[in-house]
N, C-alpha and C positions, 0 to 999 in steps of 0.2 A: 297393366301392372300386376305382377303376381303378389297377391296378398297372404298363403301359405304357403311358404315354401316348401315345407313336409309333402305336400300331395300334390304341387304344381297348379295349385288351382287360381284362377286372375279374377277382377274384381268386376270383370265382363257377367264371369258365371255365376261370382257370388249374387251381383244384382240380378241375372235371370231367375236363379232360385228363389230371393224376398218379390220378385215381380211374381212368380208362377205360387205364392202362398207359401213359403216357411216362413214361420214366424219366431225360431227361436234360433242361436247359434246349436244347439244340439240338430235342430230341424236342417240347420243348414249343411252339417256336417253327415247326414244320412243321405241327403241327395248329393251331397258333391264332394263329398268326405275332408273340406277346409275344418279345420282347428280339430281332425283327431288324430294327430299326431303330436307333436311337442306341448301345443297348445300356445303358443307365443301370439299368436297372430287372433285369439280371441277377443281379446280388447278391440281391434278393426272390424270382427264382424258385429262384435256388439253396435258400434258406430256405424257402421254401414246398413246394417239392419235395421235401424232408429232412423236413419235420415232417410232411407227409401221410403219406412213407414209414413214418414210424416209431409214426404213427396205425395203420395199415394192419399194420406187423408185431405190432402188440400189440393188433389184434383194436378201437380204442378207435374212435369215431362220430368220422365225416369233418367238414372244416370246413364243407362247403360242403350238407351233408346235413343 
């Protein structure tokens, strides 16, 4: 599913980026350039970025894995 439209970017890579260490939607946006454009689709990385993390703190299988 494309989660930025502006940069064509899916929600495959947004979660490769928070698995490979960004930890901020700015962080996210420098590796794969989602939310710098319009910015519409930052509320989804905020959330996607939260629930990866908290995948990740409790050890649970990534979305994108």
């Amino acid at each position: 599913m494309i989660v930025c439209l502006c940069e064509a970017v899916s929600h495959r890579t947004i979660d490769d980026v928070v698995c490979d260490g960004a930890e901020s939607v700015r962080e996210i946006g420098r590796r794969c350039g989602a939310g710098t454009g319009c910015g519409m689709c930052k509320v989804d990385l905020k959330a996607r970025l939260r629930a990866q993390q908290d995948r990740l703190a409790q050890d649970e299988p990534l979305l994108s894995k």
